[in-house]
C-alpha positions as CSV (number, residue, x, y, z in Angstrom):
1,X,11.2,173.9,44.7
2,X,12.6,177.6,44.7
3,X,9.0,179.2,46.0
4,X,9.0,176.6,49.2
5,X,12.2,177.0,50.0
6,X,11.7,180.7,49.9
7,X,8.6,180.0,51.9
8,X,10.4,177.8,54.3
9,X,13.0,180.6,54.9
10,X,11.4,183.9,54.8
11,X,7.6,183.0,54.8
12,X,6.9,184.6,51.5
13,X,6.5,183.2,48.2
14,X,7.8,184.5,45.5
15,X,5.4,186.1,42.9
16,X,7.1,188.2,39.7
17,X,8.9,185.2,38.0
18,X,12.7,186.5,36.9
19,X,15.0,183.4,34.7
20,X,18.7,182.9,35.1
21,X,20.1,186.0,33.0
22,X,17.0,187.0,31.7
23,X,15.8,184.1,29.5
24,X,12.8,185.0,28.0
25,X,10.4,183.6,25.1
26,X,6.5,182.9,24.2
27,X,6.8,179.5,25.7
28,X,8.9,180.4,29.0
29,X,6.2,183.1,29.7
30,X,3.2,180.2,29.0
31,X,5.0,177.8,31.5
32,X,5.4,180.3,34.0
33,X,2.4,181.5,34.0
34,X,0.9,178.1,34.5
35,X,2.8,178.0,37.3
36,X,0.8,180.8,38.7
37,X,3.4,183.4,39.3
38,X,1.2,186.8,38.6
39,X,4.4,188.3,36.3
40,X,7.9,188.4,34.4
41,X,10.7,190.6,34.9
42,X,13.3,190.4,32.3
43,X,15.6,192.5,30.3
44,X,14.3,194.9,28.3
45,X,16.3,194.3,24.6
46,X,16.3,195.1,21.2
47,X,14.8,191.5,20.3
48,X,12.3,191.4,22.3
49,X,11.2,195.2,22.4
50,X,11.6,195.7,18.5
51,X,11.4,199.3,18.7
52,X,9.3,199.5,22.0
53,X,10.1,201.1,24.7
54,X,11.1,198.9,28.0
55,X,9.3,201.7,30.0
56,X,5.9,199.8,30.0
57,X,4.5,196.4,31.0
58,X,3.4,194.6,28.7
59,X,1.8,191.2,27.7
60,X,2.9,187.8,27.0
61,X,1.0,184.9,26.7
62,X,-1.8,186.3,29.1
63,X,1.3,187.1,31.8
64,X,2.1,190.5,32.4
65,X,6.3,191.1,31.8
66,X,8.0,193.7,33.2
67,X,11.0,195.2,31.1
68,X,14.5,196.0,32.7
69,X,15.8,199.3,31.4
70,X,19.2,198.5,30.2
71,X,20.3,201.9,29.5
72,X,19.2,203.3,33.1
73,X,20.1,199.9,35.2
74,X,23.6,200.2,33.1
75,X,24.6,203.5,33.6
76,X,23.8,202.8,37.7
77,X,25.7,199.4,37.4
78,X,28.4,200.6,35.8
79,X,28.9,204.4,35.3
80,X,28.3,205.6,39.0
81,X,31.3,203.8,40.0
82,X,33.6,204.8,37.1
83,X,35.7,207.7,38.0
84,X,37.5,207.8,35.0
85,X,38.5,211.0,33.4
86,X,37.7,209.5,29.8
87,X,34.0,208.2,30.4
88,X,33.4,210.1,33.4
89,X,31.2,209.0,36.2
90,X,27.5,209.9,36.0
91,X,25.7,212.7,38.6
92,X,22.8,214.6,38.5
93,X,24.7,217.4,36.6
94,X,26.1,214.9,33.9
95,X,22.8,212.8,32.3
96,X,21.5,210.6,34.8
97,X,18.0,212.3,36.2
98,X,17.8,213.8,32.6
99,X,17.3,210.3,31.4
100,X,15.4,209.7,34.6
101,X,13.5,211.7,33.6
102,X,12.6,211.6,30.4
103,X,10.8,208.4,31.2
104,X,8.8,209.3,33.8
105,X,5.7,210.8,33.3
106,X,5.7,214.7,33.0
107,X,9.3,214.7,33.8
108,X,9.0,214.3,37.4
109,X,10.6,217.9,38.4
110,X,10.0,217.2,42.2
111,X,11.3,213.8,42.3
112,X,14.2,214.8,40.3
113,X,15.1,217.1,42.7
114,X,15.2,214.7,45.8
115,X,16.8,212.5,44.3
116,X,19.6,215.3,43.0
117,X,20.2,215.9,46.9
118,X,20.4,212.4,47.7
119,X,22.7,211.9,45.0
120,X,24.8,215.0,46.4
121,X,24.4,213.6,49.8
122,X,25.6,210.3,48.8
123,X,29.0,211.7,47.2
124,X,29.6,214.0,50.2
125,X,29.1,210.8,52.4
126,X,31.5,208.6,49.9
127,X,34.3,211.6,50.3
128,X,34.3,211.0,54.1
129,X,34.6,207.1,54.3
């Protein structure tokens, strides 16, 4: 129902499978990948990693499943915006593109980098508004 009226609206169907708040188990993944949808995103916790990290895509069930990064998606959800003096909000010069970058592959000096100036650019922006 969801894919045609996707289709009917935007003339794409949908094809990574993602369940209200994350909802994920053995038999979720079996029923959606019979419903030919070529992979899972869902969130990337302690239960269902069991030590792993969420930085990989793994296999469920003969569908691939895609792992959101709680720590990294979290600290943009919540900690950009937080101005507070007590947690502090993140930048690039307080943890966030050090954690970035710890999980990408050789540290990704360059792509830290831009995305440091667009970061900057982004606060300078934010001051004017």
């Amino acid at each position: 129902m969801h894919s045609d009226l996707m289709y009917n609206c935007f003339g794409v169907r949908p094809s990574i499978f993602e369940n209200t708040e994350f909802t994920f188990n053995n038999e979720i993944a079996e029923t959606v990948r019979g419903m030919d949808f070529a992979g899972i995103y869902t969130e990337g916790v302690d239960r269902v990693l069991r030590g792993r990290s969420p930085n990989h895509i793994y296999q469920c069930r003969g569908i691939p499943v895609l792992l959101r990064n709680t720590t990294l998606s979290d600290d943009i959800a919540f900690r950009f915006a937080n101005r507070s003096p007590v947690l502090g909000a993140l930048s690039p010069d307080r943890g966030y593109l050090c954690r970035l970058g710890s999980v990408l592959p050789g540290g990704c000096r360059q792509c830290l980098s831009r995305l440091r100036n667009v970061w900057r650019t982004l606060l300078e922006r934010d001051r004017d508004l």
